[in-house]
N, C-alpha and C positions, 0 to 999 in steps of 0.2 A: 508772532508779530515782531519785527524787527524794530518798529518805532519804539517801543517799551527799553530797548535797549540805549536809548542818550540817554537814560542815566548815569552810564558808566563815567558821560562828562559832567557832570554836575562837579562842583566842587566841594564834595560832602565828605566826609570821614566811609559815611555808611547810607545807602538807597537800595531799594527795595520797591518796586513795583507792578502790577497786575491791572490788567483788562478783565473785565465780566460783563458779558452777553445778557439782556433781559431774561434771556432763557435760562440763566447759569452757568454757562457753559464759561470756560476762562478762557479769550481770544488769544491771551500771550501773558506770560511773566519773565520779571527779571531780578536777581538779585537774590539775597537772605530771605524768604519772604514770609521763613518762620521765626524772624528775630524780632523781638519784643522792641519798642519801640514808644515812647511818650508822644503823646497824641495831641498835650496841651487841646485845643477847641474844637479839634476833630473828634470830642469826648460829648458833644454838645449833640450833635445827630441822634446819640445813641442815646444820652436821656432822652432823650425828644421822643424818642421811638415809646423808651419807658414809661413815658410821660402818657403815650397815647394807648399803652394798653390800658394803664388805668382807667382813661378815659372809657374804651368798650367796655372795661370790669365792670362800671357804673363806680367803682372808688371815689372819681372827681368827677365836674363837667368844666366843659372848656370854658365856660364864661363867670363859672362861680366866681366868689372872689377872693384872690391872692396877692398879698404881695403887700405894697404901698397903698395909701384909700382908694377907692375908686379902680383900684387893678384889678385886674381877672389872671387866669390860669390861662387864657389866649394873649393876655397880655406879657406875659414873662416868657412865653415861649417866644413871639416876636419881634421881642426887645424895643416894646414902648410902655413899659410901663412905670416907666421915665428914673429909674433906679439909674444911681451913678455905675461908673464901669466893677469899678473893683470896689466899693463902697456901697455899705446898706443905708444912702442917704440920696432923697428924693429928689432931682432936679427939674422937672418938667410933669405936666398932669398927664395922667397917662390918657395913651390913645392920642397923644398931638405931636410927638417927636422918635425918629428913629432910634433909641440909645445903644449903643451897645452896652450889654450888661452881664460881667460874670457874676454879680451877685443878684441878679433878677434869676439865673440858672440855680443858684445857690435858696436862695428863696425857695423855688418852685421844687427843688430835691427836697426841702424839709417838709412844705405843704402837702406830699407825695407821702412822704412817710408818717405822715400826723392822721393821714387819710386812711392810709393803710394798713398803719402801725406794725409797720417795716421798715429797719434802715434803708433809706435809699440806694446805698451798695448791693444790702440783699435782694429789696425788687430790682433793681436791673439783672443782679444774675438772673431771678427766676424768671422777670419775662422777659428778658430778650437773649441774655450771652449764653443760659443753660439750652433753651430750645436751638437755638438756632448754632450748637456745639460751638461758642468761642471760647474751646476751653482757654487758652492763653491768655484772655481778655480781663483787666481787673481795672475795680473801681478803688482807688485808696486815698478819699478827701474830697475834692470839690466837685459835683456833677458840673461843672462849668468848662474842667481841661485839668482833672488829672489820671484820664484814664490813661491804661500800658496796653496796646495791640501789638498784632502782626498787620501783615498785608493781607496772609491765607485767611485768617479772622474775619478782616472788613470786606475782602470778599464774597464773604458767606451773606451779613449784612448790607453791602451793596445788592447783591440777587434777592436777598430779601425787599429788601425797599422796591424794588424792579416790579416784583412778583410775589405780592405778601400775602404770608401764610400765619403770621400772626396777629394780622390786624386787616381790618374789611378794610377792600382798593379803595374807596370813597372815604375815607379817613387819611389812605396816603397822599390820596390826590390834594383834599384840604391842607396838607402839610407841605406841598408841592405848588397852593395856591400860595397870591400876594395877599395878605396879609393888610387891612389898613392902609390901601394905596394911594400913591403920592406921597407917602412923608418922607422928608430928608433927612440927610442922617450921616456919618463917618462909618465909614471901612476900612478897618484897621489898617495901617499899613499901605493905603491907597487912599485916602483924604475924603473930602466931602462930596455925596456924591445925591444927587436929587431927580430921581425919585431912588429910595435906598428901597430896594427893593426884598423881602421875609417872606416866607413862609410860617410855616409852624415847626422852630429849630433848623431849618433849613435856610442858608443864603440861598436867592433869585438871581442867577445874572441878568435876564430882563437886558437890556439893553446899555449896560451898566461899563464906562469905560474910563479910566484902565481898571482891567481888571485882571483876575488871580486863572481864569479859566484861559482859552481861547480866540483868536478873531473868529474861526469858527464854529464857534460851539454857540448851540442853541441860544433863544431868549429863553427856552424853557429849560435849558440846566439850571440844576439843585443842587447845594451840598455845601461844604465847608472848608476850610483852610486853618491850619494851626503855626500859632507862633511859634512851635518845635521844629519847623521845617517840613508839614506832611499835610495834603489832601487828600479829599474825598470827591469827586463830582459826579452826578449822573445827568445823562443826556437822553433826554425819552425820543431825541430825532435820531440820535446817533445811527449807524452803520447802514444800509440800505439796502433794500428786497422787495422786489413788487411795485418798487416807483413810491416807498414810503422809507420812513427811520425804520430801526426795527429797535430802539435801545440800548443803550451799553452804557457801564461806568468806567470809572478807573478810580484805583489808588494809589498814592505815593508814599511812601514814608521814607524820612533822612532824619540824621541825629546831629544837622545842623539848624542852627537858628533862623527865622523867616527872616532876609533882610532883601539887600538890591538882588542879590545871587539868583535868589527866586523868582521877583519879576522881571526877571530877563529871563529864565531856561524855564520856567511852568508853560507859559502859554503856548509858547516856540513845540514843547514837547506834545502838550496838549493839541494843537493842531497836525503832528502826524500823527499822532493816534487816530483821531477824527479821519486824517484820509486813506490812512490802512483800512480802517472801518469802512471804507464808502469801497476800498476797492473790491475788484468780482474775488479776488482771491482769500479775501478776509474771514 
């Protein structure tokens, strides 16, 4: 894929990006893409993931309760269970406002391990970065945004999400639903936005404008964005075969800060991806 290749303009130190097919298959990469990389919130998917194996283990269930009064373990995954951002203090009752919350993620990494009685670092290894070989992939502090990947990494885990094999599709799909719809809410770095549209650990772009993805990327992309400079998106409409999507993600990773840089060149690059993807030759 040639579209993978603006990144070379980005004005980054260091970028690193990959395409991956529903099927697995890697459409294009570009860059270092086995270079280690701080993921700051793009660390958030991947609990989320962790989060959900427990949930088949029978460890946790999604609605027990976590967190703040009246929160649940669905509530800390999408970020209403009214926990300040970076504070373990309660602003809102839960279930009635969007918050965004790295200490609702923080929370939900201890309640994970109190369940388990495994550090939350070790269950992510064992259920997600060990199976699914990230071996470069580590947790060292906040399940909220201090994980370290590559790109080869998150693309093992983007095909996962795609086509999961660690977790029944009816669990991904709930992680990939809205969550508590209609409530408003702040995204990060893009201002207030109504309806702020969640999953389970997943952002919704939903119809959500401006945003961090593309003008053409699905209502139905998933995924996340990190204030290190690196995303994750998947698009279940992406590429086309047969008069339908057929799926694909991308990843980006740069070892510059999220600021204006990126809402100008994410979307821009995200939309040739999208139309590489549509073409017959992709």
């Amino acid at each position: 894929m040639q579209s993978v290749a603006m990144i070379e303009n980005w004005p980054v130190p260091t970028a690193a990006a990959a395409v991956v097919r529903a099927d697995g298959t890697v459409a294009g990469s570009h860059g270092p893409t086995s270079h280690r990389f701080p993921l700051a919130s793009v660390t958030k998917p991947l609990a989320a993931y962790a989060a959900l194996v427990a949930y088949e283990e029978g460890a946790i269930e999604l609605d027990e309760p976590a967190g703040p009064e009246g929160s649940t373990v669905r509530h800390l995954l999408s970020h209403t269970s009214g926990l300040a951002f970076d504070e373990h203090r309660v602003t809102a009752p839960p279930g009635t406002r969007r918050l965004y919350s790295n200490a609702g993620f923080e929370v939900l990494g201890d309640h994970i391990a109190k369940a388990t009685e495994i550090p939350f670092t070790e269950y992510l290894h064992q259920a997600v970065l060990e199976p699914l070989g990230m071996t470069a992939t580590t947790l060292e502090g906040s399940p909220a945004k201090d994980g370290v990947s590559t790109v080869d990494d998150l693309v093992r885990f983007a095909a996962e999400v795609q086509a999961p094999r660690l977790l029944d599709a009816r669990t991904v799909l709930e992680a990939m639903t809205v969550t508590y719809p209609g409530l408003s809410g702040i995204l990060p770095g893009y201002g207030h936005q109504k309806p702020n549209d969640w999953g389970l650990g997943f952002e919704i772009r939903d119809a959500k404008s401006p945003h961090w993805t593309g003008s053409s990327s699905s209502p139905r992309t998933f995924g996340h964005f990190g204030q290190s400079g690196t995303f994750l998106w998947i698009d279940p409409d992406a590429g086309w075969e047969g008069g339908k999507g057929t799926g694909a993600a991308c990843v980006a990773l740069t070892d510059r800060a999220f600021g204006p840089w990126a809402i100008e060149a994410w979307p821009a690059f995200t939309d040739a991806v999208l139309a590489e993807l549509r073409a017959p030759s992709a």
